[in-house]
KOLLUM-196789 format. One record per residue (C-alpha): residue number from 1; residue in three letters; y, x negated, z. Coordinates in Angstrom, 2 decimals, m for minus. Last residue first. Layout:
% residues N
   pos   code         v         u         w
   NUM    Ala         Y         X         Z
...
% end
This chain:
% residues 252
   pos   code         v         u         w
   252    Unk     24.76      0.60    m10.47
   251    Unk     24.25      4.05    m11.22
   250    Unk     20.55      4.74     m9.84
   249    Unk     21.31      2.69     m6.37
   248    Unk     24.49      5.10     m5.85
   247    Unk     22.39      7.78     m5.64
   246    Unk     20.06      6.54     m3.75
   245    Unk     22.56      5.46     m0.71
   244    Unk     24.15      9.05     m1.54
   243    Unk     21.08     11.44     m1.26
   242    Unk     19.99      9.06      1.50
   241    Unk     22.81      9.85      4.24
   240    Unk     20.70     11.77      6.42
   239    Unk     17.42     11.38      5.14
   238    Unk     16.46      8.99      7.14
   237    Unk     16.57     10.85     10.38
   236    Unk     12.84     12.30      8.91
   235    Unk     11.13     12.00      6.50
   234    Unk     10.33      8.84      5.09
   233    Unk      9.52      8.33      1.36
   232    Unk     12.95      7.23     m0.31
   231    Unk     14.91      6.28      1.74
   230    Unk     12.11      4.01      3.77
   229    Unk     11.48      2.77      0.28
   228    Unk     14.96      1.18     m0.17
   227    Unk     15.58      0.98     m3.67
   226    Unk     15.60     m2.09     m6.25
   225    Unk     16.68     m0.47     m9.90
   224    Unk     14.99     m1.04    m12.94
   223    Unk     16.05     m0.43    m16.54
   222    Unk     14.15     m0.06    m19.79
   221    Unk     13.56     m1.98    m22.54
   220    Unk     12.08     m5.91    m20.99
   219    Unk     10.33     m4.96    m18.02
   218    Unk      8.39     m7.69    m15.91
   217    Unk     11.21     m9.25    m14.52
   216    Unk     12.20     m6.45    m12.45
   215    Unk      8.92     m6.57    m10.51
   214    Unk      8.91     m9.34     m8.40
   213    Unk     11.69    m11.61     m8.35
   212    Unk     14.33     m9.12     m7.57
   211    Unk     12.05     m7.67     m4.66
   210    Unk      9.28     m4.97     m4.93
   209    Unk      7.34     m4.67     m1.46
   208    Unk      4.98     m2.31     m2.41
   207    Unk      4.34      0.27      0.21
   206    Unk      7.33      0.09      0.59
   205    Unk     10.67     m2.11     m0.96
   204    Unk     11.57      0.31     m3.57
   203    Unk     11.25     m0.04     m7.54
   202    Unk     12.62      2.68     m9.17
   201    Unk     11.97      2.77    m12.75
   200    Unk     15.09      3.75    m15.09
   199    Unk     16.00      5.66    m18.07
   198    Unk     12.77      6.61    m19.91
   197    Unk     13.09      7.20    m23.30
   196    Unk     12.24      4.02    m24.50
   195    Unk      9.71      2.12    m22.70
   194    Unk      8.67     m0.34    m20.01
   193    Unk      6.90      2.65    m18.00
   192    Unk      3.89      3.60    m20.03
   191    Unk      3.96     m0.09    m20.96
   190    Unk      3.13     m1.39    m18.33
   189    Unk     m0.12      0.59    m17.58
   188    Unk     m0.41      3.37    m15.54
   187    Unk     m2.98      4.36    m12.44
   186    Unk     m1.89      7.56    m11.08
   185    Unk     m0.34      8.63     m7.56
   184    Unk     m0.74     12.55     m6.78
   183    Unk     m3.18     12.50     m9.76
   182    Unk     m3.57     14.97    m12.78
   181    Unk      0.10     13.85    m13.55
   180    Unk      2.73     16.77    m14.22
   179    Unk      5.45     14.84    m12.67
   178    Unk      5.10     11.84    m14.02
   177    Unk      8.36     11.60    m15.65
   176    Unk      9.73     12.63    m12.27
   175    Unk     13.61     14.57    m14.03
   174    Unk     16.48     13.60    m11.57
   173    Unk     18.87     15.67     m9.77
   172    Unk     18.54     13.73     m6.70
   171    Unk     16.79     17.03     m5.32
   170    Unk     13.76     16.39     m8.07
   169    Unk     13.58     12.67     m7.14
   168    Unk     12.99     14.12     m3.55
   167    Unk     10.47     16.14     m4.28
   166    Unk      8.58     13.23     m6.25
   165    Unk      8.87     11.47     m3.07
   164    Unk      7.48     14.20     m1.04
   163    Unk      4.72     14.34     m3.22
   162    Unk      2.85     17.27     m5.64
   161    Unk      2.62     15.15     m8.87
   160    Unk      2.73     11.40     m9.51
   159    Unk      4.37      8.86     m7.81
   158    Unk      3.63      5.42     m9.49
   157    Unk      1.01      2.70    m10.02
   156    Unk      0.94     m0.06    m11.55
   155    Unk     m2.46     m2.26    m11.39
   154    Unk     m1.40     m5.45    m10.22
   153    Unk      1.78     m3.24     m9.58
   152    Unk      2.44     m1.10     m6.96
   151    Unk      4.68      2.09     m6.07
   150    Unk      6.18      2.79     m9.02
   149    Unk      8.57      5.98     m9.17
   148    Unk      9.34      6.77    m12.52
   147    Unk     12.80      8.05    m14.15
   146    Unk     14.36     10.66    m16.65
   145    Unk     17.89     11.21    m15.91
   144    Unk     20.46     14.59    m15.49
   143    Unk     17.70     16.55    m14.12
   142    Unk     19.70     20.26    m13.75
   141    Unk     20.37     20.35     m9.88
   140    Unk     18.02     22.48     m7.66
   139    Unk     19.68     25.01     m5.20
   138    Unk     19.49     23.95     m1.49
   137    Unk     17.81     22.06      1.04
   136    Unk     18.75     18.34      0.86
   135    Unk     22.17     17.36      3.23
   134    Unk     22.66     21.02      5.02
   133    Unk     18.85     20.38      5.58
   132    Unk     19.48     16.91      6.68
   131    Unk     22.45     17.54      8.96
   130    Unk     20.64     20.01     10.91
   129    Unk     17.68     17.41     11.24
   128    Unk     19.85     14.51     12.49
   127    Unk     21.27     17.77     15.33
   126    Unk     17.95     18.00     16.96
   125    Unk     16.29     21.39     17.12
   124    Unk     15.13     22.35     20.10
   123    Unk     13.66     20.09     22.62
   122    Unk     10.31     22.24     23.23
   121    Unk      7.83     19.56     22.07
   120    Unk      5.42     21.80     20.40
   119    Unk      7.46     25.01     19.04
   118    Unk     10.78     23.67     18.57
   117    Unk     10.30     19.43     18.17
   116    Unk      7.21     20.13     16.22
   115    Unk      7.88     23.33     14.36
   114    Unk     11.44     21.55     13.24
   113    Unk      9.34     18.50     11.71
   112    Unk      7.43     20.86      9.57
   111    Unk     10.13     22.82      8.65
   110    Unk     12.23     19.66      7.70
   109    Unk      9.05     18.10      5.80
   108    Unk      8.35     21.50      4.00
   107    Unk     12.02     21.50      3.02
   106    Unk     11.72     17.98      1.67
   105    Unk      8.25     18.37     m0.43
   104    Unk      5.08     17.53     m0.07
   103    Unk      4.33     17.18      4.00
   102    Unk      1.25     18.27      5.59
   101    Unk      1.44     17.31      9.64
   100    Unk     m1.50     16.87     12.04
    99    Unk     m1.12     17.42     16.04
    98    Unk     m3.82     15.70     17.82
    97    Unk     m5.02     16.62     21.74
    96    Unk     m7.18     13.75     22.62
    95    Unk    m10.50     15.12     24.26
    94    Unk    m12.52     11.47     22.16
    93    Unk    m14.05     14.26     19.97
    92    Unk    m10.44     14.78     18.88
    91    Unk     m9.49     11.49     18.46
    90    Unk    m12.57     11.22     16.34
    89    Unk    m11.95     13.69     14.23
    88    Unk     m8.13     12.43     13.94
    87    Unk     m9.81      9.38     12.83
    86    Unk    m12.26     10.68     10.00
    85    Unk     m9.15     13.14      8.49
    84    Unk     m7.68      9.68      8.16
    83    Unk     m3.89      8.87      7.99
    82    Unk     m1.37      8.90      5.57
    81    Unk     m1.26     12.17      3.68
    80    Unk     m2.65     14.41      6.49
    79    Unk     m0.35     13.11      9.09
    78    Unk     m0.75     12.55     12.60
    77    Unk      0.57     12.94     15.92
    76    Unk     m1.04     12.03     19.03
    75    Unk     m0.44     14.53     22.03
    74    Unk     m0.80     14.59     25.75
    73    Unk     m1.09     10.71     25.46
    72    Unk     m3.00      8.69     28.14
    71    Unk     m1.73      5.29     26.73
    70    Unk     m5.65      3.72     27.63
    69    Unk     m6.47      6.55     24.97
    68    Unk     m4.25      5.47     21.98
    67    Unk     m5.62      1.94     22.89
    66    Unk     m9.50      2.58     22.54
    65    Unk     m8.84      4.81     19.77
    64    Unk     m7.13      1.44     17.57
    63    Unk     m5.52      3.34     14.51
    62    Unk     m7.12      1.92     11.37
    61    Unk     m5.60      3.58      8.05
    60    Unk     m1.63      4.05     10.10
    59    Unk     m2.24      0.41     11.76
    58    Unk     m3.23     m0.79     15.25
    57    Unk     m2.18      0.82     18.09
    56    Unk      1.29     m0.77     19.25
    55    Unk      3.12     m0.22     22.53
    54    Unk      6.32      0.89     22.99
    53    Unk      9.62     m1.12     22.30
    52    Unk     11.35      0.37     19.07
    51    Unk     14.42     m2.30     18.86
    50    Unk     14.35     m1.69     15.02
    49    Unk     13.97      2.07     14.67
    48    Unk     12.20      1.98     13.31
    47    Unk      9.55     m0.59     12.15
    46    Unk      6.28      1.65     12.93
    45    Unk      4.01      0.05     10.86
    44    Unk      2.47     m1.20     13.48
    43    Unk      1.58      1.72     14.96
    42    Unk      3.10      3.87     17.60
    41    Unk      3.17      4.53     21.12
    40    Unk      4.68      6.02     24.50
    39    Unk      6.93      8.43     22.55
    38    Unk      8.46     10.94     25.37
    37    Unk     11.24      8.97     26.22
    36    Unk     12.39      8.62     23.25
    35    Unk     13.22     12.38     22.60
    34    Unk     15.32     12.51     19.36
    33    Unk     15.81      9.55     17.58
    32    Unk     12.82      8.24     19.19
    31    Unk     10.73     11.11     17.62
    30    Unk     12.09     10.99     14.44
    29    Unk     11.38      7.33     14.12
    28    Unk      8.10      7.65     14.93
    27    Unk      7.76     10.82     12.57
    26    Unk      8.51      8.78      9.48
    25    Unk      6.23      5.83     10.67
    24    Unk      3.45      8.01     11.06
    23    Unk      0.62      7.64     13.99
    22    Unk      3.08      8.66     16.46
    21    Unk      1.53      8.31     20.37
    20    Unk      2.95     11.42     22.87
    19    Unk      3.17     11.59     26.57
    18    Unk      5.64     14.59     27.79
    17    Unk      3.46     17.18     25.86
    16    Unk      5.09     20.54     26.37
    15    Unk      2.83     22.33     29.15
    14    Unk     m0.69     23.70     29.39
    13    Unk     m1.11     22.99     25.81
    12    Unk     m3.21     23.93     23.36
    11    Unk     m3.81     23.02     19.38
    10    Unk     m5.45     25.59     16.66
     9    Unk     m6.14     23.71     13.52
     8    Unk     m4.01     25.13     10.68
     7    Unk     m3.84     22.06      8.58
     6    Unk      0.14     22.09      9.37
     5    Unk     m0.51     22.45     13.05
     4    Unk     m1.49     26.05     14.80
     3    Unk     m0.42     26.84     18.00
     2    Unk     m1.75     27.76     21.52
     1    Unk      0.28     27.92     24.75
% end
């Protein structure tokens, strides 16, 4: 069989792959949830779900080849977004079979995911991902509250345009007020998001690990809330049950 990933890049198999390494945290924990057997390794950054016991390759920027290939995988998966086109070149030169996902918005994520366990994997489609597109896919509600997304500070940084993230926000029935940024995650300064007319900046735990000592402080006019980042940027059996947790963070 012969298929095209996300990028397009033709990928073979002589059978479904029964040996597969997850270079994305999102898809990690989609893949236990859902075939655990098959996932024989993951990054470090791999933290669900918590009892995960497979071996580690290194991180999502600096995968470890050496390891991926002692693992014997009949399929690494990757994704565009968080890990190196220069690694999953060298995977491939390596003879390692790599299957890289493109995900900007929820639907795309749930399609994308479905391909994989469907077309790839051949375990149909699991019952967490059912409930996720009943949960997320669906008419748009009218924004009801302007907020940013940051995602660092020392500079700022937030979610910008074309992001899952930002997708989400969108399907919370809130307005991204960076939404028509040049960048997918610009540079701001503090004051672009301590301001009026902005209701509230979200300030999740990943890849910046905002706590209620570090980052609240620093705005005086408008509103922050703490929010799980694994709600609000993984795809995946996350999202079942996220449009409420997040919810419920905002109005607090």
């Amino acid at each position: 069989m012969t298929t095209a990933d996300d990028l397009g890049c033709a990928v073979s198999f002589d059978a479904p792959p029964r040996r597969v390494v997850s270079l994305v945290p999102s898809i990690t924990e989609a893949l236990a949830a859902t075939c655990p057997e098959r996932l024989v390794g993951a990054t470090d950054w791999c933290t669900h779900p918590a009892d995960l016991a497979v071996p580690r390759v290194r991180g999502t920027k600096n995968p470890d080849r050496a390891a991926i290939a002692a693992l014997r995988p009949d399929l690494v998966v990757a994704n565009k977004e968080e890990n190196r086109e220069l690694d999953v070149q060298r995977l491939r030169a390596d003879g390692i079979r790599v299957w890289v996902t493109d995900i900007e918005t929820v639907p795309g994520a749930l399609d994308s995911l479905d391909r994989l366990f469907t077309d790839v994997l051949d375990v149909g489609t699991p019952d967490w991902l059912a409930d996720a597109r009943d949960e997320w896919v669906g008419p748009l509600p009218e924004p009801s509250a302007e907020v940013a997304v940051a995602i660092w500070r020392d500079p700022w940084m937030v979610v910008g345009r074309d992001t899952f993230t930002g997708d989400v926000v969108r399907r919370l029935g809130w307005r991204n007020a960076f939404a028509d940024a040049a960048d997918r995650y610009p540079r701001v300064e503090l004051d672009d998001l301590d301001r009026e007319g902005l209701d509230v900046v979200l300030l999740p735990d990943e890849p910046y690990v905002f706590t209620v000592d570090d980052g609240p402080e620093a705005f005086t006019r408008t509103r922050t809330a703490l929010v799980s980042g694994r709600l609000l940027t993984w795809y995946g059996p996350s999202l079942v049950g996220a449009k409420a947790a997040l919810t419920a963070a905002l109005t607090r």
